[in-house]
Backbone bond lengths (Angstrom), bond angles and torsions (degrees), N, CA, C in turn:
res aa  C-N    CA-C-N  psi(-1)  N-CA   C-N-CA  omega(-1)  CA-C   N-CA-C  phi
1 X - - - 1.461 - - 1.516 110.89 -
2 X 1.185 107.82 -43.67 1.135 99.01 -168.52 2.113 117.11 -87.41
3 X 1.420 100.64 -17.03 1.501 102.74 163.60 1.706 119.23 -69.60
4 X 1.540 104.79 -17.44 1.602 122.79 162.52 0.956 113.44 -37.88
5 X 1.887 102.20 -76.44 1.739 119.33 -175.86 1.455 115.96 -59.48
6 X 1.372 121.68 -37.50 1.246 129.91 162.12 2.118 107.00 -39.41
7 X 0.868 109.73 -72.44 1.180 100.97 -155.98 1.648 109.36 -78.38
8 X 1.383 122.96 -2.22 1.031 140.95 162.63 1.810 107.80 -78.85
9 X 0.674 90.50 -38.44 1.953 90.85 161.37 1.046 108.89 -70.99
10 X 1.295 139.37 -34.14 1.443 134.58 -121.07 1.719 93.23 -69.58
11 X 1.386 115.65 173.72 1.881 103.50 171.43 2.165 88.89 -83.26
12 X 1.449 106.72 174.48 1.670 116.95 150.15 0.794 119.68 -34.85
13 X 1.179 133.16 -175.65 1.593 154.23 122.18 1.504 117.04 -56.51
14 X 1.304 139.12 111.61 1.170 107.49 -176.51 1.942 116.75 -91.57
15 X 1.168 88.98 126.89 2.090 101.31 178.68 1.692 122.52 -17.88
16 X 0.887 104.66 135.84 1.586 118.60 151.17 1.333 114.09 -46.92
17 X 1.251 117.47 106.15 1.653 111.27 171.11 1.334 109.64 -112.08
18 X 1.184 137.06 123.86 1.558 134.28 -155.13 1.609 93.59 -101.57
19 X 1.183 111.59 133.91 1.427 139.27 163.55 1.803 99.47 89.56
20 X 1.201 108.58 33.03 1.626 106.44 -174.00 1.226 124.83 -74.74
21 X 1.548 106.10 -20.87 1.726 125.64 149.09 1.379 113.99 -101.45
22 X 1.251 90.58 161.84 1.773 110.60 -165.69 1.591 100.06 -94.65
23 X 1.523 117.47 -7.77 1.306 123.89 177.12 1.560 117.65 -112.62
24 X 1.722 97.21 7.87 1.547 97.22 168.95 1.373 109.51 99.17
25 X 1.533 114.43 147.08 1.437 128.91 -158.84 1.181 114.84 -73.34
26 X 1.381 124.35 -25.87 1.705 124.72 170.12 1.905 116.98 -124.59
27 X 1.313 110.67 21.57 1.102 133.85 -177.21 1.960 90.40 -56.11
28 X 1.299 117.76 159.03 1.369 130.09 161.87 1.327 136.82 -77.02
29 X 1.791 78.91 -37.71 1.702 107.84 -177.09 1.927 110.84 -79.90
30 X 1.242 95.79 -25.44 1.341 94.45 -170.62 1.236 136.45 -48.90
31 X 1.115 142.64 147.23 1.553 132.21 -142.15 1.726 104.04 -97.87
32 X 1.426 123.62 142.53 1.255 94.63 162.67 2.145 85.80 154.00
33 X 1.281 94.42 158.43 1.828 105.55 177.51 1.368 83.92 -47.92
34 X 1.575 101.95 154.38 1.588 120.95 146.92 1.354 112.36 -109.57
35 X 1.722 119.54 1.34 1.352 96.57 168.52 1.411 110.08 -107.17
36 X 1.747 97.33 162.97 1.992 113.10 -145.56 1.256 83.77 -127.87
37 X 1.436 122.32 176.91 1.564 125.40 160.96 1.391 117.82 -88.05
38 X 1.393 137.26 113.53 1.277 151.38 -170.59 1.326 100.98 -49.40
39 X 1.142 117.89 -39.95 1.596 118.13 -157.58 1.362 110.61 -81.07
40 X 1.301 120.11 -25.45 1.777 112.86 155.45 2.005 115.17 -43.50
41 X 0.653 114.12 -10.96 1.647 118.59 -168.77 1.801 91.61 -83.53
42 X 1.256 121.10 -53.93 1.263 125.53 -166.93 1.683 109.46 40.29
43 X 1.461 118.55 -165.01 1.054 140.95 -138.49 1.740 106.93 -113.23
44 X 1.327 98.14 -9.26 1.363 106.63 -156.14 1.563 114.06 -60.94
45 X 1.535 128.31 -177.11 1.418 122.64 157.98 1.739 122.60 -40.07
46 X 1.116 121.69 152.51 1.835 93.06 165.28 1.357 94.73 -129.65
47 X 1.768 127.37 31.77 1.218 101.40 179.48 1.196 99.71 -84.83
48 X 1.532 124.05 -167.53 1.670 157.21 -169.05 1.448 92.26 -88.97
49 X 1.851 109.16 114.00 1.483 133.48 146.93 1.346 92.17 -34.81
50 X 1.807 82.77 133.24 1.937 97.81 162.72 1.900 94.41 -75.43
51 X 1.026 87.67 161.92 1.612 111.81 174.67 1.351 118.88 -45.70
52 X 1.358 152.81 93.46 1.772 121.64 -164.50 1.468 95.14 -80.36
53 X 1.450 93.79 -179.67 1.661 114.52 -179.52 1.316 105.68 -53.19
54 X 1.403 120.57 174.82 1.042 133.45 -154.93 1.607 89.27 -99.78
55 X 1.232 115.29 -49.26 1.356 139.22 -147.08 1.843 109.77 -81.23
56 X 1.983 108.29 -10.68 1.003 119.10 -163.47 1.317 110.58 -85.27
57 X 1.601 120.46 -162.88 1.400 101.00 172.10 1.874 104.51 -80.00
58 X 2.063 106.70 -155.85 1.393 92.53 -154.88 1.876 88.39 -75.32
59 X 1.133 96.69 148.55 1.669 111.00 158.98 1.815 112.05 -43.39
60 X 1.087 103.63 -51.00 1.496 115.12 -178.52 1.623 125.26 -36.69
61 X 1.398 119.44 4.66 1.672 109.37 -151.15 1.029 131.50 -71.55
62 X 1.761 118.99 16.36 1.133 124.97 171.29 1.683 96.53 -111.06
63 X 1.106 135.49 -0.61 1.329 140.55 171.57 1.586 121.77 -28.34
64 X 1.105 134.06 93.44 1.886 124.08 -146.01 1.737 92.44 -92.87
65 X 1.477 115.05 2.87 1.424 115.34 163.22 1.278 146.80 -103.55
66 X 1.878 105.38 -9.40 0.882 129.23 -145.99 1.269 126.33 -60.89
67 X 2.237 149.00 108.15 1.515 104.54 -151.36 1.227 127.67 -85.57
68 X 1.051 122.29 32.84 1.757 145.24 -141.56 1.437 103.03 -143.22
69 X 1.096 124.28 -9.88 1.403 104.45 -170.89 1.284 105.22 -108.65
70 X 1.463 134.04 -159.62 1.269 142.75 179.87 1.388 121.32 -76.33
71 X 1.776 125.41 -15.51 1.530 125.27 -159.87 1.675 74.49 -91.34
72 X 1.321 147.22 46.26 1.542 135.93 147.38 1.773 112.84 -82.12
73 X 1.532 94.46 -30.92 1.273 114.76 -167.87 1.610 127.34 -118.59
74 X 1.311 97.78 9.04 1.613 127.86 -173.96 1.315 111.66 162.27
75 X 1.806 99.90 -173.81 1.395 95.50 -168.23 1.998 101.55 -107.88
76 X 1.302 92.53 169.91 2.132 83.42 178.70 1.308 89.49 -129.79
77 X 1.508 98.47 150.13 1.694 126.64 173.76 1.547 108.96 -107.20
78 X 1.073 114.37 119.37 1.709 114.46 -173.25 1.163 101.96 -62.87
79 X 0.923 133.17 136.32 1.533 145.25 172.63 1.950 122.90 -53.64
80 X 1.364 119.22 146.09 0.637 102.86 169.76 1.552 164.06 -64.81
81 X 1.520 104.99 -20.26 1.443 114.75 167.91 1.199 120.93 -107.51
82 X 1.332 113.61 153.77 1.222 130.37 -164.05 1.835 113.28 55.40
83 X 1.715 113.47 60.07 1.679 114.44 -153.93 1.816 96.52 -79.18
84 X 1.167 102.19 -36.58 1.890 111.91 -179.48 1.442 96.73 -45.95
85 X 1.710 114.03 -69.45 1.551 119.93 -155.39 1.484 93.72 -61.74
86 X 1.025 139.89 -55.03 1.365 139.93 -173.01 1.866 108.17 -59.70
87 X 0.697 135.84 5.24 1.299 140.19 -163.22 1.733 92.69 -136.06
88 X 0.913 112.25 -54.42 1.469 110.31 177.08 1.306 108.21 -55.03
89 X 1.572 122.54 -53.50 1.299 115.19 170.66 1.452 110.80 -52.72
90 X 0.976 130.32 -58.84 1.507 135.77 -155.26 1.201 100.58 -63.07
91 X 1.756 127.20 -29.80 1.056 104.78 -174.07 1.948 113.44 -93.96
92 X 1.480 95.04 1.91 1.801 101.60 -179.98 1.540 105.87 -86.86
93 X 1.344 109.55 -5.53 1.748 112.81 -173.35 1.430 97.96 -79.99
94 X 1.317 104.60 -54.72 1.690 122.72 170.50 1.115 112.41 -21.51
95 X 1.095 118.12 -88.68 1.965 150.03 174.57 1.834 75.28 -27.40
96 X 1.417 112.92 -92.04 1.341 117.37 -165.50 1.271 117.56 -19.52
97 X 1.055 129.49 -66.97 1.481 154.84 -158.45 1.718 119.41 -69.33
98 X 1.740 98.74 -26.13 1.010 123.23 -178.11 1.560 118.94 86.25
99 X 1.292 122.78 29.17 1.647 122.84 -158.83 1.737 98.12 -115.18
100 X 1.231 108.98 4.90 1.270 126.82 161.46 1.365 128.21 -100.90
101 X 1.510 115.76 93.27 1.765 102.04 -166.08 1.261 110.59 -84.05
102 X 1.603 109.47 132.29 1.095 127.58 139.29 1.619 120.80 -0.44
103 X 1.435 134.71 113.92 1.457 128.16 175.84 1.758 100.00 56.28
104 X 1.015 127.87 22.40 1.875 121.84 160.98 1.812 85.97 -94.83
105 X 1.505 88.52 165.11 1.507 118.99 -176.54 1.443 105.52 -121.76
106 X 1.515 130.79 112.15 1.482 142.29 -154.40 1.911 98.28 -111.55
107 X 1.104 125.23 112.90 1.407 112.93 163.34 1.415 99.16 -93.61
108 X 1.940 82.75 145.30 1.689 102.81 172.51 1.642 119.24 -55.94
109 X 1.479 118.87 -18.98 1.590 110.68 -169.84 1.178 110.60 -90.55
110 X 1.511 95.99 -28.82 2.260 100.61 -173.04 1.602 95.15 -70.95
111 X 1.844 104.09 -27.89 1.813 83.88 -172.63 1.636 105.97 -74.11
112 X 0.773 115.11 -57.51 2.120 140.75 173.45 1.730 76.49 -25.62
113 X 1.550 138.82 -84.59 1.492 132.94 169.42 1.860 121.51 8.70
114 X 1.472 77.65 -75.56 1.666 109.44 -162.58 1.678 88.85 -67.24
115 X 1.462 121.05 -41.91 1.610 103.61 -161.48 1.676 111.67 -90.78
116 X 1.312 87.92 -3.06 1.580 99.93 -176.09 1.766 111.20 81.61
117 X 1.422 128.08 17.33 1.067 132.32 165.73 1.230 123.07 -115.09
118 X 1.522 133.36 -166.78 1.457 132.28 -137.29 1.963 66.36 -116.24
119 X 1.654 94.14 154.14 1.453 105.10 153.39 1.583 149.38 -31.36
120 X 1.700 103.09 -36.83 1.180 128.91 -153.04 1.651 88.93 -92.13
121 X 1.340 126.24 -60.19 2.074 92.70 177.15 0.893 118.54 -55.39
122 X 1.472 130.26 -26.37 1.489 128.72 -171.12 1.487 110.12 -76.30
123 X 1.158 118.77 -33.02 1.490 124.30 168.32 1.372 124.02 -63.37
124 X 1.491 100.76 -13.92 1.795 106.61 -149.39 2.198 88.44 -115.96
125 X 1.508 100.51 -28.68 1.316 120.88 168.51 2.101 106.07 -61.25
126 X 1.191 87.58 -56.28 2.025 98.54 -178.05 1.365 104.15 -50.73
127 X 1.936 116.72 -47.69 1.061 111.65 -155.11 1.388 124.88 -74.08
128 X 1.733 107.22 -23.35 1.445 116.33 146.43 1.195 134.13 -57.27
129 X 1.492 125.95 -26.20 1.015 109.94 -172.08 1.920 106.12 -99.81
130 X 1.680 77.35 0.30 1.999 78.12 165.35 1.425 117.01 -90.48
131 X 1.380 113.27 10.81 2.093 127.47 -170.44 1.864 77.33 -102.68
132 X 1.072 109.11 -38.23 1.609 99.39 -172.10 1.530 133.49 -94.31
133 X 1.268 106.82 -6.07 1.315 126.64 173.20 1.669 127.06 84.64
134 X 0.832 81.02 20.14 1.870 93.12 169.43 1.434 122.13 -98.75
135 X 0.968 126.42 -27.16 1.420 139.79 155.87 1.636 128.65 -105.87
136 X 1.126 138.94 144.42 1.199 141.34 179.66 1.835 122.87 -131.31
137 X 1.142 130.68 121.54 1.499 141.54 -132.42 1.746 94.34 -75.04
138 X 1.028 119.52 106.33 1.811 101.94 162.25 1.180 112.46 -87.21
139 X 1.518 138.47 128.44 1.225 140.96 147.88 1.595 123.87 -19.52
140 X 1.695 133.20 94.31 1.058 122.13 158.62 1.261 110.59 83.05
141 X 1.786 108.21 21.09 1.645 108.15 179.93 1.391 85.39 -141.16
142 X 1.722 135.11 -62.65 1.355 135.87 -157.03 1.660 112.98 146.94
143 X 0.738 123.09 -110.11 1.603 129.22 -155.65 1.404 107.08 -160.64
144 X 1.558 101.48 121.83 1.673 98.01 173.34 1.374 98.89 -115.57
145 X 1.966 105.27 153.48 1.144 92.65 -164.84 1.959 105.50 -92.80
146 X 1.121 110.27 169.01 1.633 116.30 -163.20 1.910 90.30 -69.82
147 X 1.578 105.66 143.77 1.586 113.37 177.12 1.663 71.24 -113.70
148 X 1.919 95.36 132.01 1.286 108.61 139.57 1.769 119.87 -149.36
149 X 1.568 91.70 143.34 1.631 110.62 -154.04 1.797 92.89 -68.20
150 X 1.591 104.75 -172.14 1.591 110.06 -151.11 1.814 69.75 -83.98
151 X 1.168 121.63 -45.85 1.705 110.81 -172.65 1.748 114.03 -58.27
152 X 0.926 122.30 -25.27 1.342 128.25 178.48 1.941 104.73 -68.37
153 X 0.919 87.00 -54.92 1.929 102.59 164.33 1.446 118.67 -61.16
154 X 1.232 117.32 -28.13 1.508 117.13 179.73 1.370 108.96 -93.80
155 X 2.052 116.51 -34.56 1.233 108.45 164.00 1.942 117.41 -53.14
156 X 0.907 94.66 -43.87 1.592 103.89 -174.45 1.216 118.82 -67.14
157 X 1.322 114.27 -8.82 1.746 112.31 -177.78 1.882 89.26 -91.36
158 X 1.649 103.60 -53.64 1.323 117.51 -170.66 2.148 105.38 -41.46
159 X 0.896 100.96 -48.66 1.667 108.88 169.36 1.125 117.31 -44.08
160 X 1.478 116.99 -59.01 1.228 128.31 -171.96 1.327 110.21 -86.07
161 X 1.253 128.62 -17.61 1.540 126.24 160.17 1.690 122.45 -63.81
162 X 1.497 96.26 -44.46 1.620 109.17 178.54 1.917 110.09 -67.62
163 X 1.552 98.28 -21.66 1.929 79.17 177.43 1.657 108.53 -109.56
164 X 1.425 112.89 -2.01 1.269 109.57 -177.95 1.897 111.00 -93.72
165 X 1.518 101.04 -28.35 1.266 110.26 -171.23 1.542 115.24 -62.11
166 X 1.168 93.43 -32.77 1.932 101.70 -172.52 1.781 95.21 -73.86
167 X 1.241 104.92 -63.56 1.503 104.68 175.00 1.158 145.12 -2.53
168 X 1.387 92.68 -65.79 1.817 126.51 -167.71 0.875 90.63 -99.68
169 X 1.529 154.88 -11.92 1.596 125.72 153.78 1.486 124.78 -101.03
170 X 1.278 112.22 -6.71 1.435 117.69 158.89 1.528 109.01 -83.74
171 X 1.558 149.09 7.35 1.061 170.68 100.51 1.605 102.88 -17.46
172 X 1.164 108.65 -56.77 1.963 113.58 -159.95 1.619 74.62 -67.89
173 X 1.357 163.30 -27.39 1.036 134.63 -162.24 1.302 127.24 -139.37
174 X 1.296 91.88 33.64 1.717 125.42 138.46 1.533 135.66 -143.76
175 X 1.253 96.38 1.24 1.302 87.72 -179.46 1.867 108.94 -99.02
176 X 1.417 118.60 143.60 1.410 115.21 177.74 1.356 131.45 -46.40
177 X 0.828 114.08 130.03 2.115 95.84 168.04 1.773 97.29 -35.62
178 X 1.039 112.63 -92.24 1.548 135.80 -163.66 1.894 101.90 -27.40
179 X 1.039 101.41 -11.97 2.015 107.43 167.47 1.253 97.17 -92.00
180 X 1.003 122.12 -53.49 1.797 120.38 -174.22 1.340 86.20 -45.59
181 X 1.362 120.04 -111.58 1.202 135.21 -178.44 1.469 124.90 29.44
182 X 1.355 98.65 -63.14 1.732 128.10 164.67 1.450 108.44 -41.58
183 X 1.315 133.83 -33.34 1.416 121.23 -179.84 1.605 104.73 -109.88
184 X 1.375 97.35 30.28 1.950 89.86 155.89 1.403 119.40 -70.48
185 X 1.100 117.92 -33.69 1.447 124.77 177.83 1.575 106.53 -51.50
186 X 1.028 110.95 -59.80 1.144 114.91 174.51 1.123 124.28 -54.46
187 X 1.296 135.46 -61.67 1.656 144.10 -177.69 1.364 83.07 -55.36
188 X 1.507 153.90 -48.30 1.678 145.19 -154.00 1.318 100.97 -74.91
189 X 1.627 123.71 -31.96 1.486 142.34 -158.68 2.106 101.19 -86.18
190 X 1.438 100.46 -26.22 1.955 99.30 166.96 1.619 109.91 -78.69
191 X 1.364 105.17 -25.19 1.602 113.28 -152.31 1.780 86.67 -67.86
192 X 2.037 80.63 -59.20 1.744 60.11 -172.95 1.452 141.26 -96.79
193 X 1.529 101.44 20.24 1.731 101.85 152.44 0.713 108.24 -99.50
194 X 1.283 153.39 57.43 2.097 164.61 135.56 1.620 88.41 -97.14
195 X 1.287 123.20 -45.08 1.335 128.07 -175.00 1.518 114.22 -76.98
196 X 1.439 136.93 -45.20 1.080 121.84 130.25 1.314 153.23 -8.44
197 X 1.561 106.33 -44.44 1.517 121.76 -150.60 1.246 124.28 14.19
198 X 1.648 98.14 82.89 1.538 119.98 178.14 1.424 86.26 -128.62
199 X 1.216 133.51 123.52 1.263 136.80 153.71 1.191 134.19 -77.63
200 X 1.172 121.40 -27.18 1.493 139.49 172.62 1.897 103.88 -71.85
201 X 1.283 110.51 -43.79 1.254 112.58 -179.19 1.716 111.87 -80.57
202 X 1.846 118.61 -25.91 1.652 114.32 166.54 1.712 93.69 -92.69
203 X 0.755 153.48 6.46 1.695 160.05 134.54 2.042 88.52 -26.96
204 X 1.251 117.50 -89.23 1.172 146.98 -172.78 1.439 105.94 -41.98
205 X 1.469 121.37 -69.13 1.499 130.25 -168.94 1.651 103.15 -67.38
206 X 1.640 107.93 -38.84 1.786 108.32 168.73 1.326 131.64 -29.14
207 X 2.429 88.97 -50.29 1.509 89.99 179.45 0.853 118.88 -101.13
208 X 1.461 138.58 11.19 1.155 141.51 168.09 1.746 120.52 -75.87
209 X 1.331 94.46 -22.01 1.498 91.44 -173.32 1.405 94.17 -85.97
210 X 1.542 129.77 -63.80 1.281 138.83 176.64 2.260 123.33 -22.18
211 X 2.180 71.54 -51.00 1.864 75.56 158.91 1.837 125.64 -90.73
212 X 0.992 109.49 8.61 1.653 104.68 176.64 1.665 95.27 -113.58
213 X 1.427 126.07 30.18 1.593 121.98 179.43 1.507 69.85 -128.79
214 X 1.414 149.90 -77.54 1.526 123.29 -145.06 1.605 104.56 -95.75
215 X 1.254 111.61 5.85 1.468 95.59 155.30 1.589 123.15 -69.17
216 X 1.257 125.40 -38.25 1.196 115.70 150.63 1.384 152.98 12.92
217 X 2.136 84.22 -60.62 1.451 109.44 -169.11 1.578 90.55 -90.98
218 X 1.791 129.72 16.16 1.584 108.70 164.19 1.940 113.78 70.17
219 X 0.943 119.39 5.41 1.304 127.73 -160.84 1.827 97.84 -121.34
220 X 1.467 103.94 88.07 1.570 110.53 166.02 1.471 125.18 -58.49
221 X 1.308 110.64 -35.56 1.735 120.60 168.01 1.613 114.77 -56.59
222 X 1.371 98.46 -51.05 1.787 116.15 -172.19 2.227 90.97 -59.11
223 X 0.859 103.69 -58.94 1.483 117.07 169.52 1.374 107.09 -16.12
224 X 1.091 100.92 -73.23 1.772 118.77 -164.51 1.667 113.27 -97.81
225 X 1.335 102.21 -36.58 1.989 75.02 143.48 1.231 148.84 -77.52
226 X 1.597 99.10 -13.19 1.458 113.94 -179.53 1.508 100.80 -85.52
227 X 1.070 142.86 -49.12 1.330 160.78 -167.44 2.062 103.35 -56.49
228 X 1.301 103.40 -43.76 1.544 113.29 171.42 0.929 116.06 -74.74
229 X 1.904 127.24 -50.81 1.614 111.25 165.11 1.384 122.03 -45.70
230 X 1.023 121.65 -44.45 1.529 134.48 173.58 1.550 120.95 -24.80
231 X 1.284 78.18 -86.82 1.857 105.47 167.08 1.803 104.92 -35.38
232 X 1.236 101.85 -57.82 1.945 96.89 -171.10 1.507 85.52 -72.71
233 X 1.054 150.17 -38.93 1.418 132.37 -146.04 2.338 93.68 -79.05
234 X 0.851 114.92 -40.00 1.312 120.87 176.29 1.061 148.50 -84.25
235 X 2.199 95.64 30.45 1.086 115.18 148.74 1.479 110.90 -159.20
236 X 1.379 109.68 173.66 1.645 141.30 -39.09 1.425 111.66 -18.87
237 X 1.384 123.81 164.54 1.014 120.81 165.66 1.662 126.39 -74.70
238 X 1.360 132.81 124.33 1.195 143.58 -179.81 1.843 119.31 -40.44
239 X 1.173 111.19 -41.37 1.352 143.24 172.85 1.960 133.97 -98.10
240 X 1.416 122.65 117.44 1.491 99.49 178.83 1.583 105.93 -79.39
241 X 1.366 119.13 172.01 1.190 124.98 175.64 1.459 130.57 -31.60
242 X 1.886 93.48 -43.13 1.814 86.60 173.73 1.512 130.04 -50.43
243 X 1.763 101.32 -51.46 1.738 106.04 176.72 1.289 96.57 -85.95
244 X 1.166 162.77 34.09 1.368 149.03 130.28 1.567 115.60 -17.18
245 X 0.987 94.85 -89.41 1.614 115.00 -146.71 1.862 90.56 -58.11
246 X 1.415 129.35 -35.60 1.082 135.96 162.02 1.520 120.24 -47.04
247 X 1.449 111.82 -49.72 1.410 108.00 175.27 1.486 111.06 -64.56
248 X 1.931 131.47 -69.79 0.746 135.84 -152.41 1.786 93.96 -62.62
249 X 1.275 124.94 -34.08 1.631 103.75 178.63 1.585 111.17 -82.52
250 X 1.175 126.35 12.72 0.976 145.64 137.54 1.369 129.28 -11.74
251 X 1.934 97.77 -87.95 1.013 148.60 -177.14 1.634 113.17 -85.19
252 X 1.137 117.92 -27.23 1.216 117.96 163.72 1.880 126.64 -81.48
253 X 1.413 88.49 -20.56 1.957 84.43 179.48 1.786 91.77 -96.91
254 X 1.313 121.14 6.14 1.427 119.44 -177.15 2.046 95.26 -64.75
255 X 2.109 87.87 -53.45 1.374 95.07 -177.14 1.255 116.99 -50.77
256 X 1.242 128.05 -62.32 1.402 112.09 -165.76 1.494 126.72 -74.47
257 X 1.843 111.35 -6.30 1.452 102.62 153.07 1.370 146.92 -63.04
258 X 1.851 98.88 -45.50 1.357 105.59 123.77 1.568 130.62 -8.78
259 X 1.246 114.99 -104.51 1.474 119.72 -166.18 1.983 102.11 -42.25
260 X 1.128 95.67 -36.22 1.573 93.78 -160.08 1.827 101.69 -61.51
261 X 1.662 121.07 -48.57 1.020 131.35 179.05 1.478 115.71 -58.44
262 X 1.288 115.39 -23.96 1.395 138.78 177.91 1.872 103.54 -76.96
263 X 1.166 112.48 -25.00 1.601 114.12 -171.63 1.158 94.50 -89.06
264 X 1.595 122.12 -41.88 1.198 123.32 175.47 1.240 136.96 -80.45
265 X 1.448 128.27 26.90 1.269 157.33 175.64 1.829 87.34 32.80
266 X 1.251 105.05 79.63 1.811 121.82 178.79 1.706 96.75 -127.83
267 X 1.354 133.52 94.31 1.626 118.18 -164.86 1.652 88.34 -107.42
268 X 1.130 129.81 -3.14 1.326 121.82 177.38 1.597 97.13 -91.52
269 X 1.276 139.92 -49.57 0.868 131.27 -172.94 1.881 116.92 -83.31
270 X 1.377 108.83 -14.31 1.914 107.21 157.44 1.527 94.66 -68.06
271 X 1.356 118.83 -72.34 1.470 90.93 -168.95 1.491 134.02 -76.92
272 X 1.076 115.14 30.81 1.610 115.32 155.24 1.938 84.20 -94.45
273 X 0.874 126.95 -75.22 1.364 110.71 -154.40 1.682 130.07 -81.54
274 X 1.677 110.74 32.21 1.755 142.35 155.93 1.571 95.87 -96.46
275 X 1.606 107.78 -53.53 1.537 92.66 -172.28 1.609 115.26 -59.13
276 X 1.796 111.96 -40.40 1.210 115.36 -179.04 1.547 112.84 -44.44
277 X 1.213 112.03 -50.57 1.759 142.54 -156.03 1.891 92.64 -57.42
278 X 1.062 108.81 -51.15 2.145 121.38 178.79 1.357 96.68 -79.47
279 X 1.013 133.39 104.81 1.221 154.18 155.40 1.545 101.70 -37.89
280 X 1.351 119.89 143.36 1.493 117.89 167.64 1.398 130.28 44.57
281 X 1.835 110.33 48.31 1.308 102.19 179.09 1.629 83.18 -127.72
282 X 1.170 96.13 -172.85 1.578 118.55 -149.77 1.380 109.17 -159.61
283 X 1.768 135.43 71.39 1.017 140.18 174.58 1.577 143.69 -54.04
């Protein structure tokens, strides 16, 4: 009862206010308390949100950048449950979006600051994304985020071309049309975040479509290695804002030519257009 009344006292969280430093919202240097209210952390699960639909709103909703959301018109307090998964997202929208630089150094408290929470998801948020390679741990400063060159990106597509490519055409010749079919939703769900130009939100629908084509193949391992190249391959972003919205619709009518050739049990013509889809491989 009385840890009840306690936390029913407790003060807020205090909000995300975007541009509240002059050195930027997840900057290291940025000026400002590092202490947050603990009690945003709560008790809750801290594993990793499943993925939502493609088709839903953005995944991002703790995103302290987001240009769609409500901090246009105020500030937002990430919610209380599940504060890690929400922070984890928020901080993969980031990366996505590009509001995460490349080789900058991020402390956990200025971010915990900015999100209006205690250090410790944001730390516990970094530390995953240091299992995944987008960030890397500095001693007694925070997290820098991973620099990788246009070859580091081309190795990584090239990876992910070589285990997905075999896949998806030994797939074209068993799997039904009428299964294909089933991930139109999906391939419609990239189109229209390319159409959007939210990247963080076709970030999401990318891998969703990519993972509901080799789930197929029944292979939980193939899943989760394929699912990790992914993730590193989709950041920094390849593109600045101007050619954005050009690339990702790009890449999104790639998908549904794909799928369509795929309905049409055509495996010479999916793989001309998977190989097209990986930039810079060479079969």
């Amino acid at each position: 009862m009385e840890q009840a009344r306690a936390r029913e006292t407790a003060p807020s969280a205090q909000p995300y206010r975007p541009g509240a430093a002059a050195a930027g919202p997840y900057s290291a240097q940025s000026p400002g308390s590092s202490r947050v209210p603990e009690q945003a952390h709560g008790e809750h699960s801290r594993g990793e949100p499943s993925a939502p639909h493609p088709g839903a709103a953005h995944p991002g909703a703790a995103h302290p950048a987001h240009r769609n959301g409500p901090h246009r018109n105020g500030s937002r307090t990430v919610q209380r449950h599940s504060v890690r998964g929400q922070i984890l997202q928020a901080l993969r929208s980031a990366l996505a979006d590009g509001e995460l630089i490349p080789g900058e150094v991020y402390s956990a408290p200025v971010l915990g600051e900015r999100f209006g929470v205690s250090a410790t998801p944001v730390r516990e948020a970094m530390q995953r994304l240091a299992s995944e390679g987008a960030v890397e741990v500095v001693p007694n400063r925070g997290f820098r985020v991973a620099v990788r060159s246009p070859r580091d990106l081309a190795e990584l597509a090239q990876v992910r071309a070589l285990i997905e490519l075999p896949v998806i055409i030994r797939l074209t010749r068993t799997v039904p049309a009428a299964r294909w079919s089933e991930l139109r939703p999906l391939a419609a769900a990239t189109e229209s975040a390319a159409a959007s130009d939210d990247p963080a939100r076709y970030a999401e629908a990318d891998r969703a479509f990519h993972r509901a084509m080799l789930a197929l193949a029944g292979n939980d391992q193939l899943l989760e290695v394929a699912d990790d190249l992914h993730r590193r391959s989709q950041w920094p972003p390849r593109t600045g804002p101007a050619g954005r919205r050009a690339a990702l619709t790009a890449d999104a009518e790639q998908h549904m030519a794909l799928l369509e050739a795929l309905i049409s049990g055509d495996p010479a013509r999916a793989r001309s257009l998977i190989r097209d889809h990986f930039e810079g491989m060479d079969f």
